[in-house]
BATIVEX-181564 format. One record per residue: residue number from 0; z, y negated, x of N, C-alpha, C in turn. Coordinates in Angstrom, 1 decimal. Atoms other than C-alpha are relative to their C-alpha. Example, Ala and Ser with C-alpha at 12.3 -4.5 7.8 and 13.67 -1.06 7.14 Angstrom:
2
0	0.0	1.2	0.9	7.8	4.5	12.3	0.0	-1.2	0.9
1	0.0	1.1	-0.9	7.1	1.1	13.7	0.8	-1.1	-0.8
***
This chain:
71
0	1.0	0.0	-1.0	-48.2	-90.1	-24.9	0.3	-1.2	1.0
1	0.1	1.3	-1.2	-47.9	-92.4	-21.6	-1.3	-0.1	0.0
2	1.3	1.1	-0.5	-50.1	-95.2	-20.7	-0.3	0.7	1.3
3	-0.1	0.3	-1.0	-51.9	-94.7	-17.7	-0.2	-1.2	0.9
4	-0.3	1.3	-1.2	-51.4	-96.7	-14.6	-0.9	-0.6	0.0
5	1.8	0.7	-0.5	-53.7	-99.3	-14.3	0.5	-1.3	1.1
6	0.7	0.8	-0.7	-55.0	-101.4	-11.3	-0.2	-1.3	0.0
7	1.2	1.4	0.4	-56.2	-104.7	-10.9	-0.3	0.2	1.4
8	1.2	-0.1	-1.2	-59.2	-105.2	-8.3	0.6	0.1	1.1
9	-1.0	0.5	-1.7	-56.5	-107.0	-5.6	0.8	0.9	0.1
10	-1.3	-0.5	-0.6	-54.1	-104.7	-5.6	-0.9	1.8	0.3
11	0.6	-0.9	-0.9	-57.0	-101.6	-5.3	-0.4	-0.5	1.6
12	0.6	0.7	-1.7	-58.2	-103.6	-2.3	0.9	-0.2	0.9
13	-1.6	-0.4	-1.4	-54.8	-103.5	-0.9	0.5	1.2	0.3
14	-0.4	-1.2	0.3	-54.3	-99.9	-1.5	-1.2	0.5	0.9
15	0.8	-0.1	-0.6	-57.9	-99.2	0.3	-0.6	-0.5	1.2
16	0.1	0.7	-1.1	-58.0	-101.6	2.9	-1.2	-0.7	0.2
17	1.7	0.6	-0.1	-61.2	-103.6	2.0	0.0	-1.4	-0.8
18	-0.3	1.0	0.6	-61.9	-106.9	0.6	-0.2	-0.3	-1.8
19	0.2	0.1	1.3	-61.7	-108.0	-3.2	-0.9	-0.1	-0.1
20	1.1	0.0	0.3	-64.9	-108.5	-3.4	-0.7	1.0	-0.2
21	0.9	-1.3	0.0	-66.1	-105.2	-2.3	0.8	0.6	-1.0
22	-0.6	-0.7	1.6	-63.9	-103.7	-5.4	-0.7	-0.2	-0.7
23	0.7	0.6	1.1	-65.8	-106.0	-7.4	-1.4	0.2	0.1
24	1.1	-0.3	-0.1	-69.0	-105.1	-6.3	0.2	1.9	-0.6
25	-0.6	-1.2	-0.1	-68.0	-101.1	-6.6	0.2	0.0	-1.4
26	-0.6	-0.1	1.4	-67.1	-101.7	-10.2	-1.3	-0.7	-0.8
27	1.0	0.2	0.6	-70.1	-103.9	-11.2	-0.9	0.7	0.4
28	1.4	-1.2	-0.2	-72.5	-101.3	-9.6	0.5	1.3	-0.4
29	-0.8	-1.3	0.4	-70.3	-98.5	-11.4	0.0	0.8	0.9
30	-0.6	-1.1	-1.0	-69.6	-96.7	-8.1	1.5	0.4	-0.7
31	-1.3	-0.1	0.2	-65.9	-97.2	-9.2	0.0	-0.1	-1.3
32	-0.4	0.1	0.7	-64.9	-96.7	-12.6	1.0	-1.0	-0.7
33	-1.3	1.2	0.2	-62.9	-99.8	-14.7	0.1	-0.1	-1.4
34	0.1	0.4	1.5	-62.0	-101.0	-18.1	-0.6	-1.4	0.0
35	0.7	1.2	0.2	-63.9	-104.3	-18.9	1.4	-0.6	-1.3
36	-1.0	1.2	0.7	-60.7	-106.6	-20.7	-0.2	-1.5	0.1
37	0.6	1.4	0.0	-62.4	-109.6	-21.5	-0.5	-0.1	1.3
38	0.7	0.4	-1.6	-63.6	-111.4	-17.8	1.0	0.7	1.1
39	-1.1	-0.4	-0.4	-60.6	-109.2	-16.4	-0.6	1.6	0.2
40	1.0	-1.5	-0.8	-61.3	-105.8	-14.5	1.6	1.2	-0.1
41	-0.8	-0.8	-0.8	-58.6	-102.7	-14.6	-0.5	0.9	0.1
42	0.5	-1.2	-0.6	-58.6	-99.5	-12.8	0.9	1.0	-0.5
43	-0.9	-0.9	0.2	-56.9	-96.3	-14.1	0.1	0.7	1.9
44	-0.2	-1.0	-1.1	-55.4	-94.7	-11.2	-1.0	1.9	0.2
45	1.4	-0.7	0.1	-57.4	-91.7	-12.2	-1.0	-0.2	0.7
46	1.3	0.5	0.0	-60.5	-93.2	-11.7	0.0	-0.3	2.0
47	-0.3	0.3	-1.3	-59.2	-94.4	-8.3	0.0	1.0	1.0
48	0.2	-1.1	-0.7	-58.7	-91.4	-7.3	-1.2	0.7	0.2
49	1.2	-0.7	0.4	-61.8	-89.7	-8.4	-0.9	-0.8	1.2
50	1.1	0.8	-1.0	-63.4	-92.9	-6.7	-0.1	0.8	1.7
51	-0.4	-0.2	-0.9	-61.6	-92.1	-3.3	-0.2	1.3	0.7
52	0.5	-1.3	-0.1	-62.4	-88.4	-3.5	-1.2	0.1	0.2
53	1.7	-0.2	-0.1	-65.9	-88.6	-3.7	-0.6	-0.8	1.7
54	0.9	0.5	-0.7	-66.4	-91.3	-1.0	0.9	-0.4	1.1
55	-1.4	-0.8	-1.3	-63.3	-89.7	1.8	-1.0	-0.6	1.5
56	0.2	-0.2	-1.5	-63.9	-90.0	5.6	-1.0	-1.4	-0.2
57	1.2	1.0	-0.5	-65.4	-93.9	6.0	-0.8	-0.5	-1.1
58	1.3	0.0	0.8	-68.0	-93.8	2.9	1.0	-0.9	-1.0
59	-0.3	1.1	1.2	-65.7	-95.9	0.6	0.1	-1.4	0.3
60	0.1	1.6	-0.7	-66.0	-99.1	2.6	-1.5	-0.2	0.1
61	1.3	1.0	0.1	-69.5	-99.0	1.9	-1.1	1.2	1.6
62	0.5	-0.7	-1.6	-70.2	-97.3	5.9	-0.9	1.2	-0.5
63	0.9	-0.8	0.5	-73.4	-95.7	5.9	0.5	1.4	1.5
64	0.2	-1.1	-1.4	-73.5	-92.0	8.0	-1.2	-0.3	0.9
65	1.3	0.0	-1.3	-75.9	-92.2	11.3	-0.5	0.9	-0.3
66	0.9	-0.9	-0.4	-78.6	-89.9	11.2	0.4	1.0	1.2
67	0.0	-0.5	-1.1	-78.3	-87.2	13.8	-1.3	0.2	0.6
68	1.2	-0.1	-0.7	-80.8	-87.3	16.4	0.5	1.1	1.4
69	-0.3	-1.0	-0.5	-81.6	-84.2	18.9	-0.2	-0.9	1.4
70	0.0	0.7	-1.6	-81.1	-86.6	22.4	1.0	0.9	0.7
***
């Protein structure tokens, strides 16, 4: 059986274009899925994906949708 691929926070944050922090937030508010390795954080690529899938077009950086209004 292969391992899967795992992540660390910085190198999803380089992969998604956002700051380490916001991974880290995303992971301690279980939006994003992670393994807990002692004070150490990884990400199955899986997981990443799943993340990515769910929150496509803008919504993974956090970016709320505008309301539409009838003007």
């Amino acid at each position: 059986m292969a391992l899967p691929t795992l992540y660390t926070p910085e190198e999803v944050a380089r992969k998604v274009k956002v700051e380490r922090q916001t991974v880290y937030h995303w992971l301690s508010s279980g939006r994003l899925r992670g393994l807990r390795v002692g004070s150490t954080w990884r990400i199955t690529e899986e997981d990443l994906l799943q993340f990515m899938t769910r929150h496509s077009r803008g919504k993974a950086s956090g970016a709320q949708e505008k309301p539409k209004t009838d003007t």
